[in-house]
ZADO-1210 file (C-alpha; in nm, 4 decimals, padded with zeros to 6 digits):
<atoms>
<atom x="03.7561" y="-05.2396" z="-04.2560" code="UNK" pos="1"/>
<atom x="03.6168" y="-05.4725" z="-04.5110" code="UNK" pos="2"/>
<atom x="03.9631" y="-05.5562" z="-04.6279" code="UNK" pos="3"/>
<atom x="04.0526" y="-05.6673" z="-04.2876" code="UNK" pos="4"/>
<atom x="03.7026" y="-05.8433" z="-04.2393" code="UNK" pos="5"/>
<atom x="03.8144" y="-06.0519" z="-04.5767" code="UNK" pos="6"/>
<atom x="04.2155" y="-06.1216" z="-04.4467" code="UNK" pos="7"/>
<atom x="04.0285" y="-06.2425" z="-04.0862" code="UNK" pos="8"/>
<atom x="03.7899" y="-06.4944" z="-04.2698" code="UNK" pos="9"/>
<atom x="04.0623" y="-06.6087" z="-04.4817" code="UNK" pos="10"/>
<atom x="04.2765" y="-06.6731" z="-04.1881" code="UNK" pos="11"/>
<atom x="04.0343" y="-06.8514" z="-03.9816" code="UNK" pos="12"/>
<atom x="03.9241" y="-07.1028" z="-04.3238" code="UNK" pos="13"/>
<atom x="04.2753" y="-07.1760" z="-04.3295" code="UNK" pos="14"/>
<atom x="04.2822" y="-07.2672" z="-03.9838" code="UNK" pos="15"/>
<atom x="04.0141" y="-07.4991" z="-03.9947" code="UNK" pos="16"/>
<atom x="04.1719" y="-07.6714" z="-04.2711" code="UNK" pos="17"/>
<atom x="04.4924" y="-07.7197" z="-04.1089" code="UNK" pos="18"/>
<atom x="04.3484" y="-07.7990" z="-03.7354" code="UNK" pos="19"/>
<atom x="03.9927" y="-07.9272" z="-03.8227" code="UNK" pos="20"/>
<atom x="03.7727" y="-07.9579" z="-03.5008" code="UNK" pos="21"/>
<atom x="03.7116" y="-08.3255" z="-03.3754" code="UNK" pos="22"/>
<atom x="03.3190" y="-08.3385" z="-03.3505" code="UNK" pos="23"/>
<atom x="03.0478" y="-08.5863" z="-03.2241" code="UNK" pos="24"/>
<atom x="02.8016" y="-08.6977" z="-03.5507" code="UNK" pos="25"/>
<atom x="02.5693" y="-08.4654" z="-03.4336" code="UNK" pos="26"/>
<atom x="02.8743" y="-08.1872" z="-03.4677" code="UNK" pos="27"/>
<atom x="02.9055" y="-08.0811" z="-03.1362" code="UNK" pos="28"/>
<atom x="03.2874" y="-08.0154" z="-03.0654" code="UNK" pos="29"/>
<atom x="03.4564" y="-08.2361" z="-02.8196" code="UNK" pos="30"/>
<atom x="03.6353" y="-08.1265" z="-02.5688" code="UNK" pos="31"/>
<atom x="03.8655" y="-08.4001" z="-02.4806" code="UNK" pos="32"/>
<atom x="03.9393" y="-08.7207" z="-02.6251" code="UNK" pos="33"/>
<atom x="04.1231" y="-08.8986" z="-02.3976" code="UNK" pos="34"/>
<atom x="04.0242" y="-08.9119" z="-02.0473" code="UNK" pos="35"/>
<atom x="03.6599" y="-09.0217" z="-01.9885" code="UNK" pos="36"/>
<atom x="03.4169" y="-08.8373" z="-01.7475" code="UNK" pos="37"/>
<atom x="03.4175" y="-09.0146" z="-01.3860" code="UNK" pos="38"/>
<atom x="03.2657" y="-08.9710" z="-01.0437" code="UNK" pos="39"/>
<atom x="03.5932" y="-08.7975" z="-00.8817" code="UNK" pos="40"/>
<atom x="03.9459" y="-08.8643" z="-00.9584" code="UNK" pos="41"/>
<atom x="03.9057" y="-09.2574" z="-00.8969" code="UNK" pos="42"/>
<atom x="03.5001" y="-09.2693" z="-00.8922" code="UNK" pos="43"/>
<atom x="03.3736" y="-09.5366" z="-01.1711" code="UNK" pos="44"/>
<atom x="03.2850" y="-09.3803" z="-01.5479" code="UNK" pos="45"/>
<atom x="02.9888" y="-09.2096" z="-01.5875" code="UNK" pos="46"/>
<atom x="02.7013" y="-09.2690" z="-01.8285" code="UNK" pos="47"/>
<atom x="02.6906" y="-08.9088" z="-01.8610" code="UNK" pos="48"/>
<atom x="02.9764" y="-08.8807" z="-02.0767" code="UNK" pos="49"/>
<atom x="02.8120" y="-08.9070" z="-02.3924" code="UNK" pos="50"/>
<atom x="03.1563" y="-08.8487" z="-02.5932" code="UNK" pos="51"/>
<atom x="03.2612" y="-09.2165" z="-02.4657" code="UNK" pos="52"/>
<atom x="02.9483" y="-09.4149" z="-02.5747" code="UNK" pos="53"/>
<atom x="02.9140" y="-09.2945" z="-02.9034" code="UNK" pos="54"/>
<atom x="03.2823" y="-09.3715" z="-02.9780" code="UNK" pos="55"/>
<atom x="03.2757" y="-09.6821" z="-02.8095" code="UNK" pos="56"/>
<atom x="02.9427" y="-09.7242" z="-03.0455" code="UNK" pos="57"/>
<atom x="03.0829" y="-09.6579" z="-03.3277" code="UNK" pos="58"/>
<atom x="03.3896" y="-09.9107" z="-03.2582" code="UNK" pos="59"/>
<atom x="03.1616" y="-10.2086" z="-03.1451" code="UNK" pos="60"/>
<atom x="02.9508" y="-10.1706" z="-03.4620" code="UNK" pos="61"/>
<atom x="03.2385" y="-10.1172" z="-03.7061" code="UNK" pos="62"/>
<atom x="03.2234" y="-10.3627" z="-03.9327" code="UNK" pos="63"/>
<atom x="03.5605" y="-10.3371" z="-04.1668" code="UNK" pos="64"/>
<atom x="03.6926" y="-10.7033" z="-04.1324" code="UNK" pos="65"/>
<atom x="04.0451" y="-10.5942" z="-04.1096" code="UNK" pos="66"/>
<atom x="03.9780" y="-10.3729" z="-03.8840" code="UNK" pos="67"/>
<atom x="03.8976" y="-10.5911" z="-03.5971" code="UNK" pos="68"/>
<atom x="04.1094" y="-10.7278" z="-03.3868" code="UNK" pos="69"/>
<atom x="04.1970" y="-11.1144" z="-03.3469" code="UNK" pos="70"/>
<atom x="04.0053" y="-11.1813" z="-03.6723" code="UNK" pos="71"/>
<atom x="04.2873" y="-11.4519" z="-03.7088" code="UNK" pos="72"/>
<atom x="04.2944" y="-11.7410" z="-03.4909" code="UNK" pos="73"/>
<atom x="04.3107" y="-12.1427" z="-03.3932" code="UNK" pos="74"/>
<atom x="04.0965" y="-12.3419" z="-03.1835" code="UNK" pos="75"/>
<atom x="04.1430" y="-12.6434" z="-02.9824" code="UNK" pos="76"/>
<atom x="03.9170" y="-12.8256" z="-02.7477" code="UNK" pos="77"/>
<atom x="03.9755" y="-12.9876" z="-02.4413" code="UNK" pos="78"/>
<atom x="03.9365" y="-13.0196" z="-02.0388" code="UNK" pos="79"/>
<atom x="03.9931" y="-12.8987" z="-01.7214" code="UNK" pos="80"/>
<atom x="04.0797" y="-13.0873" z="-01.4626" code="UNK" pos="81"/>
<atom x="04.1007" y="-12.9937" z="-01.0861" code="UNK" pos="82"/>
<atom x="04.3940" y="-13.1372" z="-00.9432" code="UNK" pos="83"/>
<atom x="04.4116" y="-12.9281" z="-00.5888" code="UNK" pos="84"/>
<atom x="04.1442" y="-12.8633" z="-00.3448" code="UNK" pos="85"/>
<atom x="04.0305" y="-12.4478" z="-00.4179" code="UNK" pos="86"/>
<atom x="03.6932" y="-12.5191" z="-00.2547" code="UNK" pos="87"/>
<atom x="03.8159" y="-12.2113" z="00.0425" code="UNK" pos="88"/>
<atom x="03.8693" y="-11.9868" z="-00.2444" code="UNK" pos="89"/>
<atom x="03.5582" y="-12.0398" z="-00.4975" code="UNK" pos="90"/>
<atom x="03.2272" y="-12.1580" z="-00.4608" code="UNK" pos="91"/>
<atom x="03.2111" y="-12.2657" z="-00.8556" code="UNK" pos="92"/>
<atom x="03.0744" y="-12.6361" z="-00.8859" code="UNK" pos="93"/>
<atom x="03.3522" y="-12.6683" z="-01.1570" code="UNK" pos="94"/>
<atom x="03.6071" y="-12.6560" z="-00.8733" code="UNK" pos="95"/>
<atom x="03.4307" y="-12.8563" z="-00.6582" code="UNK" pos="96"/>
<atom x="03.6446" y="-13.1194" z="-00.6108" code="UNK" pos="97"/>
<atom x="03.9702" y="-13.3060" z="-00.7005" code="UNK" pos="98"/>
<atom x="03.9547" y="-13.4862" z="-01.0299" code="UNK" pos="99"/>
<atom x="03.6381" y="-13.2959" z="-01.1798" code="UNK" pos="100"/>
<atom x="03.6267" y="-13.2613" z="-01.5096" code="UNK" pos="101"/>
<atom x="03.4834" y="-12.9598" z="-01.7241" code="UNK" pos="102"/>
<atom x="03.4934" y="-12.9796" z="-02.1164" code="UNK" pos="103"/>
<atom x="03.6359" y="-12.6444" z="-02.2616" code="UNK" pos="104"/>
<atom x="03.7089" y="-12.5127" z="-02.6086" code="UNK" pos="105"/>
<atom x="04.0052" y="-12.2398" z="-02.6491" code="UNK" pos="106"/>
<atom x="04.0513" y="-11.9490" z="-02.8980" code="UNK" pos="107"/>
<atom x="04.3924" y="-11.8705" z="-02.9514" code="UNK" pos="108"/>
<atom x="04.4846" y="-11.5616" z="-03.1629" code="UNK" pos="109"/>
<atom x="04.7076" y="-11.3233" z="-03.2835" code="UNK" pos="110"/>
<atom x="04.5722" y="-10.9483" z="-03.2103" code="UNK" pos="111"/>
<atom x="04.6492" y="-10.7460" z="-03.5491" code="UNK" pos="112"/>
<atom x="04.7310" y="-11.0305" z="-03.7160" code="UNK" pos="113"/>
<atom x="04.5186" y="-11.0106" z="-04.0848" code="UNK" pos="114"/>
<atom x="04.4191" y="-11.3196" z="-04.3007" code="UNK" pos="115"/>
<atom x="04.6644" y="-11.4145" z="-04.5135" code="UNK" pos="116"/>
<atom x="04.9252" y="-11.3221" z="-04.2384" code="UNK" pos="117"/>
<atom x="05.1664" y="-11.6049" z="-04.0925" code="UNK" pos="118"/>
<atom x="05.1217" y="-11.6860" z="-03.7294" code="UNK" pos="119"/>
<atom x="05.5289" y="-11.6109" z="-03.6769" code="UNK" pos="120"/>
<atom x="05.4881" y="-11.1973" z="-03.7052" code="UNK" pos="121"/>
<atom x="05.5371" y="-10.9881" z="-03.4132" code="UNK" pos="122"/>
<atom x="05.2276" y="-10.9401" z="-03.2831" code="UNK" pos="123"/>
<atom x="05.0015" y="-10.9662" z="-02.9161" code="UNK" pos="124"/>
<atom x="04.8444" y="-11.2623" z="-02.8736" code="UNK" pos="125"/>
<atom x="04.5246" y="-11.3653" z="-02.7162" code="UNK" pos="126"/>
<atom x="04.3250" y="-11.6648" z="-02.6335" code="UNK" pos="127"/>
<atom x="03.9619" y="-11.7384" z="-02.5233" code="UNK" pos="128"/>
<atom x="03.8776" y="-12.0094" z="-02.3150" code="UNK" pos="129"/>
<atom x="03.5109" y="-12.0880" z="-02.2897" code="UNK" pos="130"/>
<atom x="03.4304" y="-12.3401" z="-01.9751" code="UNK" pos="131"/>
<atom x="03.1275" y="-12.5274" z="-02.0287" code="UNK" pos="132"/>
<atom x="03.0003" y="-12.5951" z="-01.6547" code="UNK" pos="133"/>
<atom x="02.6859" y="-12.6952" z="-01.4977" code="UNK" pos="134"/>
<atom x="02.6279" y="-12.3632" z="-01.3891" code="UNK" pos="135"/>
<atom x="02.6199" y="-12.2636" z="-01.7924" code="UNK" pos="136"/>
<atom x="02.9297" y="-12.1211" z="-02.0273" code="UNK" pos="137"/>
<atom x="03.2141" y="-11.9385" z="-01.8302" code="UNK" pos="138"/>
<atom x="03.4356" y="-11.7126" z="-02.0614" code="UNK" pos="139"/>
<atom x="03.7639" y="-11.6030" z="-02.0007" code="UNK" pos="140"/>
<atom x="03.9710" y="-11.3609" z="-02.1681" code="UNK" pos="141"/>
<atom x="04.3517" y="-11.3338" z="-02.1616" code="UNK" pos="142"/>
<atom x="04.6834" y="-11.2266" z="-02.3496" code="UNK" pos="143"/>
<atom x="05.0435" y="-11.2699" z="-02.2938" code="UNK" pos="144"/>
<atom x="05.1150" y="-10.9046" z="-02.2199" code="UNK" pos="145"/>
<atom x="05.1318" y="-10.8227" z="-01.8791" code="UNK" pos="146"/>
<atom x="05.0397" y="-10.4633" z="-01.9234" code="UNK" pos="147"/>
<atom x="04.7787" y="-10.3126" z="-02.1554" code="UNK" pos="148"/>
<atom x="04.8165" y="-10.0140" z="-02.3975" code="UNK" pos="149"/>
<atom x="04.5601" y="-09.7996" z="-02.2456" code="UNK" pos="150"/>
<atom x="04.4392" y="-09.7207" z="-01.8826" code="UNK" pos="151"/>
<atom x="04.1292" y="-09.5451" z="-02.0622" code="UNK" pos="152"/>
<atom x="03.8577" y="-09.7186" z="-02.1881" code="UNK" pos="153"/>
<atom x="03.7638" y="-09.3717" z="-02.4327" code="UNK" pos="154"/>
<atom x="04.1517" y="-09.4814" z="-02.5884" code="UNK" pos="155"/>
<atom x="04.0812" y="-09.7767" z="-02.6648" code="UNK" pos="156"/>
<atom x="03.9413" y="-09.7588" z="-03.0119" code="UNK" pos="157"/>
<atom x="04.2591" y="-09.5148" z="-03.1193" code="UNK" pos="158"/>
<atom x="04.4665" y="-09.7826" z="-02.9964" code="UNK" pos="159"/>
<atom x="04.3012" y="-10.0483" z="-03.2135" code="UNK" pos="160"/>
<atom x="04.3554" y="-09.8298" z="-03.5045" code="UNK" pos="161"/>
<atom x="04.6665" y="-09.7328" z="-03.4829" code="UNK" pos="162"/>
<atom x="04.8017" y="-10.0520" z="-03.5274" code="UNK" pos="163"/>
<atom x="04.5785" y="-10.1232" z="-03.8264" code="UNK" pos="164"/>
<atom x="04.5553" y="-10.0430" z="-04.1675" code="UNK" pos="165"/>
<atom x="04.5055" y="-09.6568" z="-04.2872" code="UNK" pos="166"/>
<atom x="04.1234" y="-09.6831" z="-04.4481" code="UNK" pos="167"/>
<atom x="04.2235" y="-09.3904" z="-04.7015" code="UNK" pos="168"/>
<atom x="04.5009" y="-09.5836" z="-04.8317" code="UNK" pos="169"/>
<atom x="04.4620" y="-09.9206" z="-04.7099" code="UNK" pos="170"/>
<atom x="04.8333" y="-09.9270" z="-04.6551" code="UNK" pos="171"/>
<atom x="04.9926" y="-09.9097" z="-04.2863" code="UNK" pos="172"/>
<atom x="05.0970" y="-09.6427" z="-04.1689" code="UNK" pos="173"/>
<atom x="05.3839" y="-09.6270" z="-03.9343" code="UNK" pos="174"/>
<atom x="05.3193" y="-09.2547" z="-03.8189" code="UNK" pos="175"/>
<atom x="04.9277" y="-09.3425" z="-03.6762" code="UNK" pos="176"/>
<atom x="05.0912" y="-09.5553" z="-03.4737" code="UNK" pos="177"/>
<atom x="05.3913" y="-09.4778" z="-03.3691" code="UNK" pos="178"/>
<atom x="05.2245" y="-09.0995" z="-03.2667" code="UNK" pos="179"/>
<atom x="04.9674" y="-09.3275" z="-03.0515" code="UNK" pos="180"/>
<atom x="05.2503" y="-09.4968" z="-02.8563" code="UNK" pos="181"/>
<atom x="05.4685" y="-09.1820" z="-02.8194" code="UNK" pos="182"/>
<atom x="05.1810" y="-08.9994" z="-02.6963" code="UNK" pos="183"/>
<atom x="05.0343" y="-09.2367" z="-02.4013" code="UNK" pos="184"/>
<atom x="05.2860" y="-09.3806" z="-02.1217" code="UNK" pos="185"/>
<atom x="05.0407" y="-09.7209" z="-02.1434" code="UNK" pos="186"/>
<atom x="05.1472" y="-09.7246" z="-02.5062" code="UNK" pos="187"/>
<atom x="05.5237" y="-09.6916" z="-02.4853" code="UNK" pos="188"/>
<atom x="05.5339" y="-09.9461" z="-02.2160" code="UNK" pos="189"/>
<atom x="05.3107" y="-10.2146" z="-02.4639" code="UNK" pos="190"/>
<atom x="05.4834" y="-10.0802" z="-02.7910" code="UNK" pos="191"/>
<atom x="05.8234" y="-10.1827" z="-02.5349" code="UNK" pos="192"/>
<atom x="05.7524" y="-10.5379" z="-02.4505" code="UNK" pos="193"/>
<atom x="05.5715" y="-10.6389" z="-02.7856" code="UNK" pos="194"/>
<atom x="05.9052" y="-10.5764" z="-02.9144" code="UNK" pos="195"/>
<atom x="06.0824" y="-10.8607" z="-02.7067" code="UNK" pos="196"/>
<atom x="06.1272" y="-11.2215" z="-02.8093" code="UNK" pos="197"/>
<atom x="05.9066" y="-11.3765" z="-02.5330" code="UNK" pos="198"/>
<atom x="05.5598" y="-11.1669" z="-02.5992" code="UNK" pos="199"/>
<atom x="05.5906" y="-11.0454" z="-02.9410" code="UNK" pos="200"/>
<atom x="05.7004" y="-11.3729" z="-03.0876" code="UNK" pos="201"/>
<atom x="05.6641" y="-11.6899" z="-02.8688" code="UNK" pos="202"/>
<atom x="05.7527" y="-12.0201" z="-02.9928" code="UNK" pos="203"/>
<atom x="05.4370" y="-12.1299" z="-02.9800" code="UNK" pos="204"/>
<atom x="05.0667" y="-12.0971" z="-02.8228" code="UNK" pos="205"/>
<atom x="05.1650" y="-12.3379" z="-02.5549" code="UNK" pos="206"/>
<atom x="05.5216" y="-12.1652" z="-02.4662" code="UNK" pos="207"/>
<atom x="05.3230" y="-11.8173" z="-02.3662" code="UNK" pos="208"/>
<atom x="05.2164" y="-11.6541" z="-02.0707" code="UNK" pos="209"/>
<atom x="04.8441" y="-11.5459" z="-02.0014" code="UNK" pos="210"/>
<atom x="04.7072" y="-11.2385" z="-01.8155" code="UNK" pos="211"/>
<atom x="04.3549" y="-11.1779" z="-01.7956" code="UNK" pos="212"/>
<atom x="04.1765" y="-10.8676" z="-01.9287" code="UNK" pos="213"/>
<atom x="03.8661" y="-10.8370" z="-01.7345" code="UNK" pos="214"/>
<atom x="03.8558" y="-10.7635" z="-01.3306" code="UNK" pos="215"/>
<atom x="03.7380" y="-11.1087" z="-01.1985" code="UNK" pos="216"/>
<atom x="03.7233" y="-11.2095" z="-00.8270" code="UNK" pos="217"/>
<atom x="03.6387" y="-11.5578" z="-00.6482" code="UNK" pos="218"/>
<atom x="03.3733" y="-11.5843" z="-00.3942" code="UNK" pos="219"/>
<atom x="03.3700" y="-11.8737" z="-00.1407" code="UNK" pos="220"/>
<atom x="03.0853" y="-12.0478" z="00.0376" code="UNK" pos="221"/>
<atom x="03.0584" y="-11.8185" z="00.2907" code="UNK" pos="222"/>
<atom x="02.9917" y="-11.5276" z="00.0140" code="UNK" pos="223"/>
<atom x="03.3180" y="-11.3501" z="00.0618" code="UNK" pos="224"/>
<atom x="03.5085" y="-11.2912" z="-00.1952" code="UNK" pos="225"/>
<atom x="03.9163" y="-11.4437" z="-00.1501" code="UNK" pos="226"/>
</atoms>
């Protein structure tokens, strides 16, 4: 009996060697990684799900410089200027009428891009635009992919990562990310068009397309939204 007691231990240290058990910091197991905790299948995320918000913690506070994405960028400032009449669509002074002009200042960037890097590799690329209104600063976010590589917000730090550097080895490492984009659809279908001429390497930040990351809507005069 005490034999068998010994072989048991021995088998279950070697399994959690081999298949360690993803924890919280406070060592609590977790049960699932990918899919975050919602209010029914399409209800919004809840604040319950404390797996999410310490991961998504962690990731906002990380401070490993190349680590973080669009650390590498160029900025240009300029103006909008409203050339059609959108008044039936928005009630935003700044497109108030034809000919108004709002000063603006744009980020452009690649998104895994590291310093030292050219600006030709294959990479996503994003830009910023910051409108300075009357109304106060207006930020918009965009990048030339039409699709993104996660529908999961409690993803989205794996995604980041896998397309960055190892931090044991400071090398990259093809297999981190190569098992991210064979393992999530979203992935494949990013990994898929950052790999044509058009997205992963345009000619230039003026030849690229721009598709905006954040759910925005309009909302005319008479407080509907268009």
């Amino acid at each position: 009996v005490y034999k068998r007691q010994q072989q048991a231990q021995s088998v279950a240290a070697t399994a959690d060697v081999q298949n360690p058990t993803l924890t919280r910091l406070t060592g609590c197991p977790i049960a699932h990684n990918k899919n975050s905790m919602t209010a029914g299948p399409h209800g919004p995320v809840l604040l319950q799900d404390v797996d999410l918000l310490e991961k998504l913690t962690q990731f906002t506070r990380e401070k490993i410089p190349p680590r973080n994405v669009h650390a590498v960028g160029t900025g240009a400032y300029g103006k909008l200027t409203i050339t059609h009449d959108i008044t039936k669509y928005s009630s935003a002074k700044l497109f108030s009428k034809v000919g108004k002009e709002t000063p603006i200042f744009v980020r452009m960037s690649g998104t895994f891009t590291e310093q030292g890097e050219a600006e030709t590799v294959r990479d996503i690329r994003g830009f910023a635009i910051k409108f300075y209104t009357e109304e106060g600063n207006w930020d918009l976010l965009a990048i030339n992919l039409p699709v993104f590589g996660l529908r999961d917000a409690k993803v989205g730090p794996d995604s980041v990562h896998s397309l960055k550097r190892d931090p044991r080895t400071g090398m990259w490492n093809p297999t981190q990310t190569w098992d991210y984009i064979a393992n999530h659809k979203e992935g494949l279908h990013f990994a898929m068009m950052m790999y044509t001429d058009r997205i992963g390497t345009p000619l230039t930040f003026r030849h690229m397309h721009g598709y905006g990351c954040n759910t925005f809507s309009f909302v005319n005069f008479k407080r509907k939204p268009s």
